[in-house]
C-alpha positions as CSV (number, residue, x, y, z in Angstrom):
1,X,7.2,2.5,-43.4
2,X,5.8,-0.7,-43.6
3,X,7.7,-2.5,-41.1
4,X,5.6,-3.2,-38.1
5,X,2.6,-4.5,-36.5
6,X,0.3,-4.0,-33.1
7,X,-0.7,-6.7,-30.7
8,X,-3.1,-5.5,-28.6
9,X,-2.8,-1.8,-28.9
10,X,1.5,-1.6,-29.0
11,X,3.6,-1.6,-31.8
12,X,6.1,-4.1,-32.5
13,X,8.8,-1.7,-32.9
14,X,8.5,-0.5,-29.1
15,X,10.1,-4.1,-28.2
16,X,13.1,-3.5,-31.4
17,X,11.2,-5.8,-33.6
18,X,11.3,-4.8,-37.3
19,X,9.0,-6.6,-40.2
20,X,10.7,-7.3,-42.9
21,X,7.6,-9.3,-44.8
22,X,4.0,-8.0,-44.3
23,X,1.3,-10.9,-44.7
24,X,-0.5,-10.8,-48.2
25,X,-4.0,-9.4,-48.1
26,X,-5.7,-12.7,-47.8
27,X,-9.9,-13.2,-48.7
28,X,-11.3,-16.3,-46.5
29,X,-12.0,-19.2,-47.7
30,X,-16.4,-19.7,-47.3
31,X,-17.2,-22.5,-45.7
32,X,-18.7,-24.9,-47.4
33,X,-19.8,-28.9,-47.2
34,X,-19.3,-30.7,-51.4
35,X,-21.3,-33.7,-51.7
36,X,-20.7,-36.4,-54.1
37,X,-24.5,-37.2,-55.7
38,X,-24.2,-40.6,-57.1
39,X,-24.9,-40.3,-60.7
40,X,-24.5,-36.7,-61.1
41,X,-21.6,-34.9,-62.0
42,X,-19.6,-33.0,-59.8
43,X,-20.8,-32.4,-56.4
44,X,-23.6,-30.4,-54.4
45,X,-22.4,-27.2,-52.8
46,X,-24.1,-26.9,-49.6
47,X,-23.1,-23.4,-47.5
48,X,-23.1,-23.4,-44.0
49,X,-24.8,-20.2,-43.6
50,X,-24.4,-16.3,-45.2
51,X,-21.1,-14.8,-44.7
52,X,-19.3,-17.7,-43.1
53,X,-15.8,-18.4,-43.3
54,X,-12.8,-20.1,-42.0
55,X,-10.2,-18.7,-40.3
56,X,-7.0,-16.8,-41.7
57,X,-3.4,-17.5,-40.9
58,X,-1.6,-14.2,-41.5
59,X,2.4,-14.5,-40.7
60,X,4.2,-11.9,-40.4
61,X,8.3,-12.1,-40.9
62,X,10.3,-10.5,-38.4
63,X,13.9,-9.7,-37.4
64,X,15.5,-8.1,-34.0
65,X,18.8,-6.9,-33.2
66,X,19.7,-9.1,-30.3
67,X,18.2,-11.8,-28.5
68,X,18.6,-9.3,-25.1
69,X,14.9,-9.1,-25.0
70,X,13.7,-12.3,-26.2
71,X,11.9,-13.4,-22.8
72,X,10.1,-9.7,-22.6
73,X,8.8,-10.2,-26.6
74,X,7.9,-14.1,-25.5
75,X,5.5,-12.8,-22.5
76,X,4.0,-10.2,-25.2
77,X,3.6,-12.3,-28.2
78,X,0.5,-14.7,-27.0
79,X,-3.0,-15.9,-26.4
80,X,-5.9,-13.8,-28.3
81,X,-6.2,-9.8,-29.2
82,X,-6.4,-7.8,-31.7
83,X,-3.5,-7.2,-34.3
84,X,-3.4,-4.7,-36.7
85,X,-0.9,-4.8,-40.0
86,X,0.6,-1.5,-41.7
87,X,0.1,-2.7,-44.8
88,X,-3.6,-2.8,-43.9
89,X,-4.0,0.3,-41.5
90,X,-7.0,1.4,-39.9
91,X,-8.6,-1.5,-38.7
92,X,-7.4,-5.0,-36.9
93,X,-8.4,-8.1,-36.9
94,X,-9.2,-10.4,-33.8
95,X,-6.5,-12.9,-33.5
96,X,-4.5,-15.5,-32.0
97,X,-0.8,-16.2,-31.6
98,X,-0.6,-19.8,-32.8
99,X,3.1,-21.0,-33.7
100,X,5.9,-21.4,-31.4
101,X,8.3,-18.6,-32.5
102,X,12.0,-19.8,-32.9
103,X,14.6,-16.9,-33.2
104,X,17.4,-17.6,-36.3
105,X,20.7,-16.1,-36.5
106,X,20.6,-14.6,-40.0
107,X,24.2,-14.8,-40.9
108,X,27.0,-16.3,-38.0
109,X,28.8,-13.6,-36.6
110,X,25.5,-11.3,-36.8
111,X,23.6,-10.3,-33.6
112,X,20.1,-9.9,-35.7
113,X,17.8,-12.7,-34.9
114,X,15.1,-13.6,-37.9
115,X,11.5,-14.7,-36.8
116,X,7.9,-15.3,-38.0
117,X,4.7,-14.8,-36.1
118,X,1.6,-17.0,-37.2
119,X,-1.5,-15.0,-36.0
120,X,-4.8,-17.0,-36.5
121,X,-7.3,-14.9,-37.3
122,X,-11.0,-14.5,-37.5
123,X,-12.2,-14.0,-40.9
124,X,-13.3,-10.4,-40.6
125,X,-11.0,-7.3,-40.6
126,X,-12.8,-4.8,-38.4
127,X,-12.5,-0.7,-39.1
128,X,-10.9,0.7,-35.6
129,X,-12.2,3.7,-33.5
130,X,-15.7,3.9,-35.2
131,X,-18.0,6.3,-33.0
132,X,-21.4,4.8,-31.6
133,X,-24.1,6.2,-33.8
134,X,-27.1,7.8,-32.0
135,X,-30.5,7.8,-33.3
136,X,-33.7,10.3,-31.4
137,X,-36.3,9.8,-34.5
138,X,-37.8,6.5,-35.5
139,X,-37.1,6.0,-39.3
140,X,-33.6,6.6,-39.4
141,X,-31.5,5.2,-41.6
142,X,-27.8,3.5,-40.8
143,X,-25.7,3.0,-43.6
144,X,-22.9,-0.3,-43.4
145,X,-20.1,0.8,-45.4
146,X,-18.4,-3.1,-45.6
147,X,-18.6,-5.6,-47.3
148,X,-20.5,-8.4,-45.1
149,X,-23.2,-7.7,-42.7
150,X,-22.3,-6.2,-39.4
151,X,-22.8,-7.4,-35.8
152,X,-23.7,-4.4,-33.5
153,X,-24.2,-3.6,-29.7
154,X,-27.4,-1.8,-29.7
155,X,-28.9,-0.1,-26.1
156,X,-32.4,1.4,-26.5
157,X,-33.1,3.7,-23.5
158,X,-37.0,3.5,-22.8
159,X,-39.4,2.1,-20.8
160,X,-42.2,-0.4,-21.2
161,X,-42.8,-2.4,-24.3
162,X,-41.3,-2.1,-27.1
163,X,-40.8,-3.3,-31.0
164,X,-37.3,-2.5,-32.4
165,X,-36.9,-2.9,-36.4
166,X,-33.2,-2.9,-37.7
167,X,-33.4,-3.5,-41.4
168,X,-34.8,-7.4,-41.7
169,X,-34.7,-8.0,-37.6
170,X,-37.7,-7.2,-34.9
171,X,-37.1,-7.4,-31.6
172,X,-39.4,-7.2,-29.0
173,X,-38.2,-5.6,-25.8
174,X,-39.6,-5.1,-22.0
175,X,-37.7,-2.1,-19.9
176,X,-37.7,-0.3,-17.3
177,X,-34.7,2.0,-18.1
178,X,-32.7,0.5,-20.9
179,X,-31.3,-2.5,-22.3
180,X,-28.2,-3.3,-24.5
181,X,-28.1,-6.0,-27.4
182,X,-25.4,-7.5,-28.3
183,X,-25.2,-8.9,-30.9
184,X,-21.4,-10.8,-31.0
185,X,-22.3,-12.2,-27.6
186,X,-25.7,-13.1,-27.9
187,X,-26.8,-11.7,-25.3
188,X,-28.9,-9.0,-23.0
189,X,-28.0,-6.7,-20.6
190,X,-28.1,-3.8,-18.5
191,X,-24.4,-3.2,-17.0
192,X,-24.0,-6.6,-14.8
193,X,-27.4,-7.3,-15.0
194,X,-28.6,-10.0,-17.6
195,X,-31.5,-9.4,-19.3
196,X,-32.2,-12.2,-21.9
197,X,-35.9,-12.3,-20.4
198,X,-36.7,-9.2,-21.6
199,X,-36.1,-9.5,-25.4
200,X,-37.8,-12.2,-27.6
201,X,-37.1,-12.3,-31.5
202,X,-33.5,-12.4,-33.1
203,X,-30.5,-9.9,-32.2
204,X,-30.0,-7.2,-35.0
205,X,-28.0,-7.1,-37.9
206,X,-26.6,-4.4,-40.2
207,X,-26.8,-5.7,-43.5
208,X,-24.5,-4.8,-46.3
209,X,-25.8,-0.9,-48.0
210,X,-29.0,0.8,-46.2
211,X,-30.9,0.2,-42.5
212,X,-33.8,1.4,-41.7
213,X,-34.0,1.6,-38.0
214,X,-37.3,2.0,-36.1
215,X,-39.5,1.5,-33.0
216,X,-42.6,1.8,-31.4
217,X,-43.3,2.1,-27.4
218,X,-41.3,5.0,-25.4
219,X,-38.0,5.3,-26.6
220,X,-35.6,8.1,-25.8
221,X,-32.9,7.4,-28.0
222,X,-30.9,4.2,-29.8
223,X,-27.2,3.9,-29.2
224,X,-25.6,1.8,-32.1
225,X,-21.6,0.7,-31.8
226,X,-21.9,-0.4,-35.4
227,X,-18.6,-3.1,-35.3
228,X,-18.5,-2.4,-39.3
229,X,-16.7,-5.2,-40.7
230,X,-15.0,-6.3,-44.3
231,X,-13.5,-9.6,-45.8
């Protein structure tokens, strides 16, 4: 059955919500500057960057029984999390509730109540409940099974200095027991404790196919939560 969604981890249907109209699989749009050039036709397409898009609005069309538990779907149905579509299982996107949601008698006389919920979201739909990937033998290889490059939370256990190589990326680290990378937030850290100091170079990427993964210094093992990611 195709007629429900999750916001943040529970399913529409636990609060008697029904979908009656999925959102269609929707590609983002890249984002992109066009610039008139006087005396040239058309116009120069300038990219912002490499796998950069614009946000998606997906909206998904709804209907409940009875407007008995309108204030308890209200207090559910906002800010940012993760949804997740059944016409697109097995992964979520992260997402915003962004319209105010007014509930429609569908016929008069009729208790159901018709609705549509507008969730902005990011341009990536991520795969859910992906193990962390462990790696004891410089060399290694991880594979990224999307479509666009992936953004990972790496945490080399070691001590001392020492060169990490994830496909195109070196990073140069200084530990004393390990250090995590990550790579969403941009930052460095060891539990609570930052750790920017300790890393020069850029944070690692999974790019799209193949990664070689590699080090030198003393390293005990690399811990990889992979975030793989498709458009």
């Amino acid at each position: 059955m195709n007629d429900w969604f999750e916001w943040n981890g529970k399913r529409c249907t636990e609060y008697g919500i029904r979908v009656s109209e999925q959102p269609p699989l929707t590609l983002p749009a890249e984002r992109v500057t066009f610039t008139d050039v006087p005396g040239r036709s058309g116009s120069l397409t300038t990219l912002e960057g490499e796998d950069v898009y614009e946000d998606v609005v997906l909206t998904a069309q709804c209907f409940i029984e009875s407007g008995a538990r309108v204030p308890e779907i209200a207090a559910w149905l906002r800010g940012n999390g993760t949804v997740t579509f059944a016409n697109r299982p097995g992964g979520f996107y992260h997402a915003r509730v962004v319209n105010q949601i007014p509930f429609e008698k569908i016929l008069r006389g009729n208790p159901h109540l018709a609705f549509a919920v507008n969730f902005r979201c990011k341009p990536f739909w991520y795969l859910k409940d992906i193990a962390p990937i462990t790696l004891t033998q410089s060399g290694s290889f991880v594979t990224n099974p999307g479509s666009v490059h992936a953004e990972p939370v790496i945490t080399v256990y070691g001590t001392g200095v020492i060169t990490l190589m994830v496909g195109m990326t070196i990073t140069e680290l200084e530990i004393t027991d390990k250090i995590t990378l990550d790579t969403p937030l941009v930052e460095a850290y060891a539990g609570a404790t930052s750790m920017n100091s300790c890393m020069s170079g850029d944070f690692p990427l999974l790019l799209r196919g193949k990664n070689a993964v590699s080090w030198s210094g003393d390293v005990s093992k690399v811990e990889i939560q992979p975030n793989w990611r498709s458009l």
